[in-house]
C-alpha positions as CSV (number, residue, x, y, z in Angstrom):
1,X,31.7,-6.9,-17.4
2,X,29.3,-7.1,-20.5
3,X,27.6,-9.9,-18.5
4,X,26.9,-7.7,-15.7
5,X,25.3,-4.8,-17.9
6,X,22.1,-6.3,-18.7
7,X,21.6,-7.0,-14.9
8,X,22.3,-2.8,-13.9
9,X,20.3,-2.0,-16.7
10,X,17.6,-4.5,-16.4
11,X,17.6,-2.7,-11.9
12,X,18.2,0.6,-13.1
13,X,14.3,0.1,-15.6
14,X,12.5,-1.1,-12.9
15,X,13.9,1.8,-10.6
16,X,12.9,4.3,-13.0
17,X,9.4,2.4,-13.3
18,X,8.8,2.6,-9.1
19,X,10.0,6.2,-9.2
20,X,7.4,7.4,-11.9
21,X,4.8,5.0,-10.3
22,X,5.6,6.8,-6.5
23,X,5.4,10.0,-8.2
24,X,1.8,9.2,-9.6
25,X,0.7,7.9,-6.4
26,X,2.2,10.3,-4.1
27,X,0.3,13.3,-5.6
28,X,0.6,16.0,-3.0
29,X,-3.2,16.0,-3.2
30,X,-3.3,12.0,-2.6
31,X,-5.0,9.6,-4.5
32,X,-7.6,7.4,-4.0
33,X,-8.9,4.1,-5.4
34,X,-10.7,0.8,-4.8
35,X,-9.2,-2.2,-3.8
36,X,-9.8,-5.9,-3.8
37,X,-7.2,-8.0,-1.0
38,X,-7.0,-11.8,-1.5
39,X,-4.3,-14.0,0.6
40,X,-3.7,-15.3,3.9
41,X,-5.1,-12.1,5.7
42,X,-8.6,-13.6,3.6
43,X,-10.7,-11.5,1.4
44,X,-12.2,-8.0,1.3
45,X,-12.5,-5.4,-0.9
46,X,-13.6,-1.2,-1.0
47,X,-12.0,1.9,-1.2
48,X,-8.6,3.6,0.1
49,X,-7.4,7.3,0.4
50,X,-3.7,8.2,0.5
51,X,-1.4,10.8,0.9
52,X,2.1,10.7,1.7
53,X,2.3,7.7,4.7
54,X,-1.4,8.6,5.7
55,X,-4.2,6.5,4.4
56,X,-7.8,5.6,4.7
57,X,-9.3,2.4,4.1
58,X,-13.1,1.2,3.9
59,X,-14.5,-2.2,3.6
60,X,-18.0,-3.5,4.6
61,X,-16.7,-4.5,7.4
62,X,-14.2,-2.0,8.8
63,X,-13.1,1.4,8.3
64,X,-9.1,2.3,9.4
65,X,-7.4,5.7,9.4
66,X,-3.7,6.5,10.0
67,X,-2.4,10.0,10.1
68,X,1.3,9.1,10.1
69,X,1.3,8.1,13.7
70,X,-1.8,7.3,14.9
71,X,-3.9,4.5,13.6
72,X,-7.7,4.2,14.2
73,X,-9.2,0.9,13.7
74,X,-13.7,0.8,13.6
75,X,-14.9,-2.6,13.1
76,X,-18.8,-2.1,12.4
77,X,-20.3,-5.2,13.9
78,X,-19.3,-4.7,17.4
79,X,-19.0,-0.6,17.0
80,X,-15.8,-0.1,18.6
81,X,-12.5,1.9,17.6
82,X,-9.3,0.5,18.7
83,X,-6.7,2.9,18.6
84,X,-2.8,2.0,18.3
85,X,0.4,3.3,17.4
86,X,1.6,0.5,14.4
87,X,5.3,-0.3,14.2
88,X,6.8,-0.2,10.5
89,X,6.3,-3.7,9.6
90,X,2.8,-3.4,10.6
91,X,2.5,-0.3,8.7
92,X,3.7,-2.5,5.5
93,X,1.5,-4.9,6.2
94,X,-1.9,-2.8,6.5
95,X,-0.9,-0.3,4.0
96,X,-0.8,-1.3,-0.1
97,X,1.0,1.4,-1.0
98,X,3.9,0.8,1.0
99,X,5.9,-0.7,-1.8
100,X,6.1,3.4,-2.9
101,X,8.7,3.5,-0.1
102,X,10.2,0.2,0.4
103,X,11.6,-0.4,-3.1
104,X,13.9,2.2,-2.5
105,X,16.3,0.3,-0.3
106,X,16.8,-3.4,1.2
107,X,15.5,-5.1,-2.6
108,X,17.0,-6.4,-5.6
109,X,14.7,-5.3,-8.5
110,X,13.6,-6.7,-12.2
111,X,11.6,-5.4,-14.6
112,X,9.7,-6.7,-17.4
113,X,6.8,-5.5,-20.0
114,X,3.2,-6.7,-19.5
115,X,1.0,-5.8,-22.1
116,X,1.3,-2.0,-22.1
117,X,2.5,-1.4,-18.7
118,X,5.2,-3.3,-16.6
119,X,5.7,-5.8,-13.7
120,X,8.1,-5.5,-11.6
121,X,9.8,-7.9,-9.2
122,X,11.4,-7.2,-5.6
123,X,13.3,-9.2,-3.3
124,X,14.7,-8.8,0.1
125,X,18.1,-8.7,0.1
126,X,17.6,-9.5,4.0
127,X,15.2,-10.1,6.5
128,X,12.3,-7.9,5.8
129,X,8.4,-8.0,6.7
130,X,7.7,-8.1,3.4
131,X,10.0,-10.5,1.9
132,X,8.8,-10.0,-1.8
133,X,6.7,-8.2,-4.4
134,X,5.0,-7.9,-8.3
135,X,4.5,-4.9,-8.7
136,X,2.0,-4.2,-11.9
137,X,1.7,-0.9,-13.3
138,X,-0.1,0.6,-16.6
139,X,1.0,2.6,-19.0
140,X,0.4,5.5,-16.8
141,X,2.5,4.3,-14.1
142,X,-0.7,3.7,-12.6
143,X,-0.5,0.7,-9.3
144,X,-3.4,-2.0,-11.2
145,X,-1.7,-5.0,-8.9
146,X,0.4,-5.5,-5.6
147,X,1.5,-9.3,-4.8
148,X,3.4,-9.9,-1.2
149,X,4.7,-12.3,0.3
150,X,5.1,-12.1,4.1
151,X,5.5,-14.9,6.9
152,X,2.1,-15.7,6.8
153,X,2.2,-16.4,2.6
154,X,1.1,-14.2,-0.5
155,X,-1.7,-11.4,-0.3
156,X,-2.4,-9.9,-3.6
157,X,-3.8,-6.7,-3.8
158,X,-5.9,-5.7,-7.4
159,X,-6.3,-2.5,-7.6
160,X,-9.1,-0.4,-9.8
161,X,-10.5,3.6,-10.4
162,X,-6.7,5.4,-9.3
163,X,-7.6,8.8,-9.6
164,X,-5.2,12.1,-8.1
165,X,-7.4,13.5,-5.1
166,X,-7.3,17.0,-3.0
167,X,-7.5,15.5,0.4
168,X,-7.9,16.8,3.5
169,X,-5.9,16.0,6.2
170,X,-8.7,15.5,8.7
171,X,-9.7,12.4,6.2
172,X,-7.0,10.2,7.6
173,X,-8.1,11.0,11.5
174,X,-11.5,9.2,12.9
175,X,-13.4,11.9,14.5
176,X,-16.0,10.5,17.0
177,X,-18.8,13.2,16.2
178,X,-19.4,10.5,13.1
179,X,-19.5,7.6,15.5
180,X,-21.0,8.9,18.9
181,X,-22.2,5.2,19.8
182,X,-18.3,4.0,19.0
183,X,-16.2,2.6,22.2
184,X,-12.7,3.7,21.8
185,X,-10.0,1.4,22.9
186,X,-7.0,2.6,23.3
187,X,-4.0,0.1,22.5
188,X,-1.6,2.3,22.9
């Protein structure tokens, strides 16, 4: 029994580190921040919005919105908008915050302390999209650092300027007046 306390104890920490971290990044005003993505799924980096399971992301080269249902893909060089209805393992796999909502069931957890803030470590207890995470956090419970590992190998996700927003619904919806040369594709 005393062998198994530091392990409950050791789950229960990084728990109680994802639950203050959701709670920081699921602001009921969202949140946004910039990002940098490295891995398999290759490099980009700009700027996401996110509230609740909606999110907005920008690059250079494409802008995506999801509202909770619908997601809206524009890919600037060839000015269309495909427009799709992603399943959940999709959804983990486009958004970086899904990890706010993932943790909670399906993954053994560890914790440890990394400079002032934490790391913490998930794995799939079965078959998941996501099979794995490090999960870094600052002192403010602040996301500075996602790393995944999926079928196709390890993304890592660096994350910089998290700031509580007031957003707007309609900024997690395309809206075609801003893109009037846009052709919509509809993948649905």
């Amino acid at each position: 029994m005393m062998l198994l306390l530091p392990l409950s104890l050791q789950a229960q920490t990084a728990k109680q580190i994802l639950d203050k971290t959701a709670a920081v990044v699921g602001n009921k005003g969202g949140a946004t921040a910039n990002f940098t993505l490295s891995g398999k799924y290759g490099n980009a980096s700009g700027s996401i919005a996110i509230k609740g399971k909606k999110f907005c992301a920008q690059t250079p080269q494409a802008t995506t919105w999801y509202d909770g249902k619908t997601q809206w893909t524009y890919v600037k060089k060839n000015q269309e908008v495909n427009v799709s209805t992603p399943s959940p393992s999709q959804q983990q796999s486009m958004n970086p915050y899904t990890f706010i909502n993932i943790y909670k069931t399906g993954y053994d957890m560890s914790a440890k302390k990394v400079g002032a803030g934490y790391e913490v470590h998930l794995k799939a207890q079965k078959k998941q999209a996501i099979k794995e995470l490090y999960v870094t956090v600052n002192k403010n419970y602040q996301p500075t650092q996602v790393k995944m590992l999926n079928d196709k190998g390890w993304s890592t996700i660096t994350i910089t300027n998290f700031k509580k927003a007031s957003l707007s619904d309609t900024a997690f919806r395309f809206n075609s007046k801003d893109y009037p040369n846009a052709e919509v594709i509809d993948l649905r």
